[in-house]
C-alpha positions as CSV (number, residue, x, y, z in Angstrom):
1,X,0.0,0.0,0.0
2,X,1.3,3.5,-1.0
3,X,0.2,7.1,-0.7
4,X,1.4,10.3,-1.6
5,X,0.7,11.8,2.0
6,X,4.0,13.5,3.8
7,X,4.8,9.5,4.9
8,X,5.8,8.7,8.3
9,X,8.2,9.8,11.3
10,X,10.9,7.7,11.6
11,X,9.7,7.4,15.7
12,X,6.7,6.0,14.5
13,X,8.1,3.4,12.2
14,X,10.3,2.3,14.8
15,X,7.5,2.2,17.4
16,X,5.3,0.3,15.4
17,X,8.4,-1.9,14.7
18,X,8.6,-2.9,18.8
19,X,5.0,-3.0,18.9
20,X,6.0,-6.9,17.2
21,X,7.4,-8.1,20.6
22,X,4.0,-7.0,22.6
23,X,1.8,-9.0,23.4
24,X,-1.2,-7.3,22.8
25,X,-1.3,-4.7,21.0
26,X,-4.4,-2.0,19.0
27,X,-1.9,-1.0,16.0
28,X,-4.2,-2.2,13.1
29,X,-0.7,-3.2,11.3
30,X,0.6,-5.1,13.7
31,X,-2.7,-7.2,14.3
32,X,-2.9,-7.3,10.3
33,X,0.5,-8.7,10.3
34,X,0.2,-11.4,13.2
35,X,-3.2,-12.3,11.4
36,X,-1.5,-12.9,8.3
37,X,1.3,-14.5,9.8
38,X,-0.8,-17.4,10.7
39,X,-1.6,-18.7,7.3
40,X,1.8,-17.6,5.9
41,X,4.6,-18.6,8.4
42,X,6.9,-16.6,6.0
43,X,5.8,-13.2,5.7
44,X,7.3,-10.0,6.6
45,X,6.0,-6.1,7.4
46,X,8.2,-3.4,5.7
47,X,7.1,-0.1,6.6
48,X,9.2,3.1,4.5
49,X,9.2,6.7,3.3
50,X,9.3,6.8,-0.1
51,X,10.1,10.0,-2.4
52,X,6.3,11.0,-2.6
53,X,4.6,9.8,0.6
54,X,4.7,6.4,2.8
55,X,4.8,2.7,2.1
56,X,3.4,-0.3,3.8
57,X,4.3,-4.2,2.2
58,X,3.4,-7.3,3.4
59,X,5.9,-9.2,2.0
60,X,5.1,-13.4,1.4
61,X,8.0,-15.5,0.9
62,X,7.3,-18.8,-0.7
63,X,10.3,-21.9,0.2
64,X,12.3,-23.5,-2.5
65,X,10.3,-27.2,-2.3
66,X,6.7,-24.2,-2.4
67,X,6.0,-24.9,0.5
């Protein structure tokens, strides 16, 4: 997901970042993420600045055997 909005602090990138180790948590990303990481055990959150705005990925990777 992208936008062309003024993209985020860097403080709030790496708080959302530690909000992975909490237990519970009401950061819509972070409970998107530990949602999706239940049906794909190999997924990652990248969260970045761009040159016009912010950027949000979750990021599927697939093993060798596609599994």
């Amino acid at each position: 997901m992208r936008d062309n909005g003024p993209g985020f602090e860097e403080e709030l990138i790496e708080k959302i970042y530690l909000q992975y180790e909490e237990e519970e948590t009401h950061h819509g990303l972070i409970n998107s993420y530990r949602r999706l990481k239940i049906e794909y055990p190999f997924l990652d959150l990248r969260i970045f600045n761009h040159k016009k705005g912010a950027c949000v990925q979750f990021v599927v990777w697939r093993t060798i055997d596609g599994v």
